[in-house]
Each structure stands twice: as structure tokens, then as C-alpha cells.
N, C-alpha and C positions, 0 to 999 in steps of 0.2 A: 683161632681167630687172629686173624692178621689187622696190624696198626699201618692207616695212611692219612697223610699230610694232605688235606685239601688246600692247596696254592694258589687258587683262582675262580672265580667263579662268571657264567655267563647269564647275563639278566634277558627274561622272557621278552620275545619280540625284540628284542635290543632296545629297548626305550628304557633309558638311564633312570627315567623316572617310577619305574614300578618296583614293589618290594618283591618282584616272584623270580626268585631261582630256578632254569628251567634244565643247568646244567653243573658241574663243577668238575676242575682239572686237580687233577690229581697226577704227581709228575709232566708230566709230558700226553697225556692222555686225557680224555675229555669226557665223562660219565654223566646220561641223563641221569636224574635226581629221582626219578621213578627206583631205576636201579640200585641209586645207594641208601633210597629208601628199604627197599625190599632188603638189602644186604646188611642195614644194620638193624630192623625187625627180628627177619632171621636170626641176627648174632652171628652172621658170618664173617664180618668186616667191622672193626672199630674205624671213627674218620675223627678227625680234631683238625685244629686251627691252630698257630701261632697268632696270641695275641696280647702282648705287653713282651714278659717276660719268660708267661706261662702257656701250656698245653691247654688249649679251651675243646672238649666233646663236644662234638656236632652230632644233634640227637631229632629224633620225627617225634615233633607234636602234630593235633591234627585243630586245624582251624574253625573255632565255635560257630562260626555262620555258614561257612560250606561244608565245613565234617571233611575237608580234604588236607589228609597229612602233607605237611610241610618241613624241611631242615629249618632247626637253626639250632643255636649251643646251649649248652647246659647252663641256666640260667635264664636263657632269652627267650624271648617269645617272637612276636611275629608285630611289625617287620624282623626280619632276624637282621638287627644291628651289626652283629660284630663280622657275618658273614659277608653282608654289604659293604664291609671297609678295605676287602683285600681287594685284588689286580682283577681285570676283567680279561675274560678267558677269549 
């Protein structure tokens, strides 16, 4: 299993105002969230965040009113707060 730094992230439709992650960068490259869903299910791929001073895991919960998995960190829920506070991709 390989470890990646999620750097950014792109908010669905581009409307600043909604809590749906529709994408996140990772280096220099740009990964739908479907993707790093299925990749960290799997256990193919661990992802985290810088956030303070610590490593925060970005983990798939799935949403109690639509039953549809979503990122956010170990800890959060939905909105996923901590993933909303980095750079927009």
C-alpha cells in the first residue's frame, strides 16, 4: 500500500458553496473521488492531509440520507471540514 498527500481539492460544479468533493489533487495530478474511493476500500492506497502539525487519514464514510460514500478524515464527518480548508484544485 502506497501513502499520498492529498494537496487540494475541487468542489462539485464549482460552486464554493457546496460541501461535495467531486475531485482531489494529489501532486500534481487530479483524481475523481469515485477513484480514491474505490482505492482506499480496496486498501490499495492510503491518502491523508496535512492538517495543524499532524497527518490527518482521509477515510469513505457513507452518507445516512443518500447511502452514498463520501471522503472525509478520520474523525469528521460530512461536511468533511478539514478537507474543505485546503487550496482548490
Amino acid at each position: 500500500m502506497a501513502d499520498y498527500e492529498i494537496v487540494a481539492v475541487r468542489q462539485a460544479g464549482g460552486n464554493m458553496r457546496t460541501h461535495h468533493v467531486d475531485a482531489v489533487q494529489v501532486g500534481t495530478s487530479l483524481f475523481l473521488v469515485d477513484q480514491i474511493i474505490d482505492w482506499i476500500s480496496d486498501g490499495t492506497h492510503r491518502f491523508w492531509v496535512h492538517f495543524g502539525n499532524e497527518e490527518v487519514d482521509v477515510i469513505v464514510r457513507q452518507n445516512e440520507s443518500s447511502g452514498q460514500p463520501y471522503l472525509t478524515t478520520k474523525g469528521g464527518g460530512f461536511p468533511p471540514v478539514i478537507l474543505l480548508t485546503l487550496p482548490r484544485a
